[in-house]
N, C-alpha and C positions, 0 to 999 in steps of 0.2 A: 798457592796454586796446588789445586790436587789433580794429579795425572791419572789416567785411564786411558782404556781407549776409545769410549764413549762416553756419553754424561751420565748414565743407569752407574757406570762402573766407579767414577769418582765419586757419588754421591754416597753409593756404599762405603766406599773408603773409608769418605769422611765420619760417615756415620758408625762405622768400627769403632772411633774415637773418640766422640761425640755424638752419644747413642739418639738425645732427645733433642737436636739440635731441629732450629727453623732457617731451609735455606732460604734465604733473602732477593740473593739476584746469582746467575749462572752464566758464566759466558765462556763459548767451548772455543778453544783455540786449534785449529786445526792445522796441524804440520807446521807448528810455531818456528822459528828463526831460532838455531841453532847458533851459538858462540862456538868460532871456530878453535879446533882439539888443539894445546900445545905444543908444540917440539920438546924434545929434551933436552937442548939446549936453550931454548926458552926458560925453562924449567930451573934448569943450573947453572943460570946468569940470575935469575930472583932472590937464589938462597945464595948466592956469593956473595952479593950485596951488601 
């Protein structure tokens, strides 16, 4: 997934990186679902383990 905030914006990105690239298929994901932030006790009960 390449983020921007548009689709002009990720295509550029990509294309930073992959200057002669063919994009294929595009699909913009708009205010995608968010994985909720951890506590930090969350955090340091994982690495106690």
């Amino acid at each position: 997934m390449i983020h921007g905030r548009d689709e002009h914006e990720a295509q550029r990105k990509l294309r930073q990186v992959y200057h002669d690239c063919q994009i294929i298929e595009c699909i913009c994901h708009h205010g995608s679902v968010r994985v909720p932030v951890a506590s930090f006790e969350e955090v340091a009960n994982l690495i106690v383990r």
